[in-house]
C-alpha positions, 0 to 999 in steps of 0.5 A: 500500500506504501509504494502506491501512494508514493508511485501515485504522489510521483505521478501527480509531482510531474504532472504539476510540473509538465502543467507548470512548463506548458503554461509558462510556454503556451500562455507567457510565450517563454521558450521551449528550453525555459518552459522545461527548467521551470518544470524541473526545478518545480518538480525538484521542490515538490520531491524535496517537500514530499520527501522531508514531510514523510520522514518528519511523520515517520520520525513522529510514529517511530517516537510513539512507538518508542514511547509505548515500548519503554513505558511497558518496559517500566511496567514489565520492570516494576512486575519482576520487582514485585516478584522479585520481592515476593519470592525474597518474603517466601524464602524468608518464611521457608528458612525460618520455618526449618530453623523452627523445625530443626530447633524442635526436633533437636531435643528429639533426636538426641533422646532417640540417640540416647535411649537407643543406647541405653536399649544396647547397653541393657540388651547387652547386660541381658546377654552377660546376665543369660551367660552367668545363669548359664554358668551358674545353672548346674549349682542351683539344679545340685541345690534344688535336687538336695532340697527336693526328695520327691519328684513328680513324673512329667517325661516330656516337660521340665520346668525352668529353675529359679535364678538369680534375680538379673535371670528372665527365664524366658528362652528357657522356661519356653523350651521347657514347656513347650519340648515338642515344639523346640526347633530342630537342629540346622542339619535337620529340615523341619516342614509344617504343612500349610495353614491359611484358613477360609471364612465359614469353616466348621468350628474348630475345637482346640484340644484339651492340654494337661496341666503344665507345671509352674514355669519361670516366667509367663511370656505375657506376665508382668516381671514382678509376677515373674519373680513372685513365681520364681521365689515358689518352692518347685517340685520338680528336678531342674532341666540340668539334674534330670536324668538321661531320658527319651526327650523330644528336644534333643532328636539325634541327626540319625535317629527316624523321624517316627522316634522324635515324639516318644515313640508313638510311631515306633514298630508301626508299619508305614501303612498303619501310620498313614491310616492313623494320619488319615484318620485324624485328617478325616476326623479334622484333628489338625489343629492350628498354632500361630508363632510371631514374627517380630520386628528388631529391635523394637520386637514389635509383632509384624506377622504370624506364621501358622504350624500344624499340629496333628491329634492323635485319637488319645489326645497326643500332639505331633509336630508337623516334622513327625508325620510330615513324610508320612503324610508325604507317603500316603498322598494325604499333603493335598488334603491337609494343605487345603484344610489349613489354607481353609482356616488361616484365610479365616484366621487372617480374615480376622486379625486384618479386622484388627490391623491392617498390617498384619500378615500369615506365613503358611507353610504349603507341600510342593505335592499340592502344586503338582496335583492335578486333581485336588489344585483346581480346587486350591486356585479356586478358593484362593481366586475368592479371596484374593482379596486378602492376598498381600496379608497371606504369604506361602512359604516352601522350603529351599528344597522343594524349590530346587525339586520344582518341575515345570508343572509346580513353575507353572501354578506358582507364578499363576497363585503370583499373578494373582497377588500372593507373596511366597517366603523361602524357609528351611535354608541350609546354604546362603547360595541364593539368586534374590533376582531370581526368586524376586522375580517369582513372586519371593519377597521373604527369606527365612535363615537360622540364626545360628546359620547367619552367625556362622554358628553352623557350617553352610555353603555361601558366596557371600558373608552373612552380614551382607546377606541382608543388604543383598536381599533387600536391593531386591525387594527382599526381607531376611527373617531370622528364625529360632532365635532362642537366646539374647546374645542371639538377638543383640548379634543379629542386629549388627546384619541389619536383620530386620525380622526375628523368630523363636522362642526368645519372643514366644513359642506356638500357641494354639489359635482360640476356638472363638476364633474358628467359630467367628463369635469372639470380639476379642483382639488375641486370637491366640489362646494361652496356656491351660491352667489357672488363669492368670492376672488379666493381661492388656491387650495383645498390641498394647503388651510391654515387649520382652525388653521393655520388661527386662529394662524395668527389671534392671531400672528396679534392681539398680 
């Protein structure tokens, strides 16, 4: 639009100027030569007018324009400053509120540091006080045997003795009432079959249990009632003074698995003992028993692992490693699997009605994976209640996870898909791929404590205390099993183990009948001793931990 005003300016510019010669030629006579230099020179004057007023317009527009920039130049200025000044004021407010967080948490941090030592030193004095009543228990069981002339017969159970008063009694006093149930030696596999349980199951009865003569120390007593016991004339021979007898807890490595339950099983032909088996699995004499799992160091309960105890037609109780190959033999794991994976749903159904960070170990036979028949069954249950997959964890023994074929691969990845977790139990060497077994569906590793320790010769390629670290780069927890001792535990905790098991913390107890029945409203699914009933203790998730009573114990005495 530009070039055609000035074309159209440039033509009207030499029309005026032709006009302005023709007149001067044809009206005042001049020559043709003259005519035409005026004409030029009006022609000239016109392009220099036209010329110098468009560049004072352009030079007017150009300075508005310049105007308008360097006013939104100041405003724009004026904005940054403004947030300039805003972000100034934030990052004054944000530094003063973490001066007032750290001023406050201070105080806090050095108390944690504080008792965190002072949990050490009184863990490590339990340690030292564990170790001289170990010394010092043959002398107390020569007196207690010259004080007592009588002794009343209990074959497969021996009272703990009491100590001096820095003795807790608790490993002990767990090992002497419960002798079926003391874990077996590093070199001797024990399996339990599985447990998870199933909403709607038949009430489950627990058997009637024989009195059980005064121990050291309840697990959920107070210390001061510890004592008051400790201090009661016993009528029984120490542990140490008993003489040599057939006792459960001390199985020979040699020895047949039919012989480690006094004999029950011995001079029975194997056909006699499956039908006994089968006949306490037909008559639903499978009991169910719930042992912790707790956190270290806090020994805070975090899972549950379920064992089988099998109830023989008089009332005996045997461990699951008594009739585990028996059962094996006969064809009768599939059986018992899907029973106790029937009632631990049931029982997990009701500690999530609880806490929802609860969980259950339930130990289940690779033979259940492999049949065909009874599986489908087994997938079913468990595709209805997936919904209370990540509270149940299976757990198979290192073995049987080396024997797995294609087809037990197979169902194993189909019960991960499904969202349940598995745990590796029975661990006899450290030789482990995590990658691998994170892969299918492992997110939980059982290992002997006295294996960690080095207390047990194993196969390894790599050193205990980075066994952990490895394992959790993975996604893996390492569980410390049948910890039995304080020193045990005060070990432990420098291999960042971060779960414990054993009869340190409690043995298996039996689960309440209310429970299998579904009419209970208390919190404790697990029934306590027979006998009298003690002093109403607190609620399972409010108990003091076993160190806790031992600090005030050794508040009390100093």
């Amino acid at each position: 639009m530009g070039r055609l005003t000035a074309v159209f300016v440039a033509t009207c510019m030499v029309l005026i100027a032709c006009s302005i010669g023709a007149v001067l030629y044809l009206r005042f006579g001049l020559s043709g030569a003259d005519s035409a230099i005026v004409a030029l020179t009006a022609l000239t004057a016109l392009a220099l007018y036209n010329a110098v007023s468009t560049r004072l317009y352009d030079r007017g527009d150009f300075g508005g324009q310049v105007g308008e920039l360097s006013r939104g130049t100041a405003d724009l200025a004026r904005q940054v400053a403004e947030v300039n000044r805003r972000v100034a004021a934030i990052e004054g407010n944000a530094h003063a509120a973490v001066e007032r967080t750290l001023a406050a948490t201070h105080p806090i941090t050095a108390e944690m540091g504080e008792v965190g030592g002072l949990i050490r030193q009184i863990a490590e004095t339990v340690a030292a006080h564990d170790t001289q009543l170990k010394v010092l228990a043959p002398g107390v069981a020569a007196a207690s045997a010259t004080s007592v002339p009588t002794v009343r017969p209990t074959p497969p159970i021996a009272p703990a003795v009491a100590a001096p008063p820095a003795e807790t009694g608790a490993p002990k006093s767990f090992e002497s009432r419960f002798p079926e149930s003391k874990p077996a030696e590093p070199g001797s596999a024990e399996l339990k079959p599985a447990e998870p349980g199933f909403a709607g199951a038949g009430p489950f009865h627990i058997p009637p249990v024989d009195p059980k003569p005064v121990y050291a120390q309840p697990p959920d007593a107070p210390l001061g009632q510890a004592k008051a016991v400790e201090t009661e004339p016993v009528g029984l021979k120490p542990p140490e003074a008993e003489p040599p007898q057939p006792a459960p807890a001390e199985p020979g490595p040699a020895e047949p698995a039919a012989t480690r339950i006094g004999g029950r099983f011995k001079d029975m032909q194997p056909a006699a003992v499956v039908a006994m088996i089968r006949d306490a699995v037909d008559a639903n004499r499978v009991d169910l028993f719930l042992q912790p799992i707790v956190t270290l160091p806090q020994r805070k309960v975090r899972f549950y692992e379920a064992v089988a105890r099998l109830r023989a037609g008089d009332g005996e109780q045997f461990m699951a490693g008594d009739f585990l190959s028996h059962a094996e033999a006969g064809g009768l794991m599939p059986k018992i699997d899907n029973l106790m994976v029937f009632r631990c749903v049931q029982v997990v159904r009701r500690l999530l009605s609880k806490n929802r960070e609860i969980g259950l170990f339930c130990n289940v036979s690779p033979t259940t994976l492999a049949d065909s028949a009874s599986f489908p069954q087994f997938m079913e249950f468990l595709e209805a209640n997936k919904a209370i997959a990540p509270a149940l964890v299976f757990e198979f023994t290192q073995s049987a996870l080396r024997q797995m074929g294609a087809t037990e691969t197979e169902r194993l990845a189909a019960l991960a898909q499904r969202g349940y977790r598995f745990s590796l139990d029975n661990v006899t060497d450290l030789r482990i791929e995590p990658r691998d077994l994170s892969e299918r569906g492992f997110r939980y590793v059982k290992v002997q404590a006295s294996l960690l320790l080095n207390r047990a010769a194993a196969p390894a390629d790599i050193h205990p205390a980075d066994f952990a670290g490895l394992l959790s780069r993975f996604g893996i927890d390492l569980i410390a099993a049948k910890i039995e001792s304080e020193s045990s535990a005060v070990d432990l905790l420098d291999y960042d183990v971060k779960f414990g098991q054993g009869f340190l913390f409690s043995p298996p107890r039996p689960v309440r009948p209310e429970v299998m029945q579904g009419v209970s409203e208390r919190n404790d699914v697990v029934a306590r001793d027979a006998g009298p009933p003690p002093a109403p203790t607190p609620v399972a998730g409010h108990r003091l931990s076993s160190l806790a009573q031992l600090a005030r114990g050794v508040v009390a005495r100093n």
